[in-house]
C-alpha positions in Angstrom: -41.4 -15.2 189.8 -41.6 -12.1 191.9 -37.8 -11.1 191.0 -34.2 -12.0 192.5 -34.3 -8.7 195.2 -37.8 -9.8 196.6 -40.6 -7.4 197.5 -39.4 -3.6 197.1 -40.1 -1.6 200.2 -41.0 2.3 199.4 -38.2 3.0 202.0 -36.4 6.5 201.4 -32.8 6.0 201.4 -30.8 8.9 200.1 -32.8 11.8 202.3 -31.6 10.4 205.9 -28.3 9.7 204.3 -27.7 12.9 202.7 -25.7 14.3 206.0 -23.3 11.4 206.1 -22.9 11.9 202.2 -21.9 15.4 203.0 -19.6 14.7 205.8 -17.8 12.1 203.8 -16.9 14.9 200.6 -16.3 17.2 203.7 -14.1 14.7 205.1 -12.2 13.6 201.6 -11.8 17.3 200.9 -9.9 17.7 203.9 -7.3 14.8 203.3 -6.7 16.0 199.7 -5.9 19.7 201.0 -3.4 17.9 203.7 -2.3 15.8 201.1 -1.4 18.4 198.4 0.1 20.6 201.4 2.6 18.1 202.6 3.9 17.2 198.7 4.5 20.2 198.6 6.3 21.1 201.8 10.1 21.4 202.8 10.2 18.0 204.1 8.8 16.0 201.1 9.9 18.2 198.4 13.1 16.0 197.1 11.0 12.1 198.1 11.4 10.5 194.9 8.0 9.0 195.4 6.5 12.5 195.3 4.7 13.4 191.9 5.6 17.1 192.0 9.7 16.1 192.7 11.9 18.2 190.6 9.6 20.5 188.8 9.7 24.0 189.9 7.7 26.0 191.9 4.3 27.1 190.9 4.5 31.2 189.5 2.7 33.5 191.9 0.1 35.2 190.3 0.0 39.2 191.5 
């Protein structure tokens, strides 16, 4: 029995893929930054739904 995946191929895979890999943590590193700025705007501040909802603001470091 020559195994469930058939013949392996000695195709490389994560080489021509490594830009899109890139681009996609380029990509989710973007949303999170928008994501983190708008719970913490003016207009989402008081959402209940907001994790960060009725602590205080974050101490400025000098």
């Amino acid at each position: 029995m020559p195994g469930l995946l058939g013949k392996k191929f000695p195709a490389p895979v994560a080489r021509p893929m490594a830009p899109f890999y890139a681009a996609g943590l380029i990509i989710l590193y973007g949303i999170n930054s928008a994501q983190t700025a708008m719970m913490n705007s003016a207009e989402f501040k008081n959402d209940p739904r907001n994790p960060n909802a009725g602590k205080p603001a974050a101490a400025e470091k000098h």
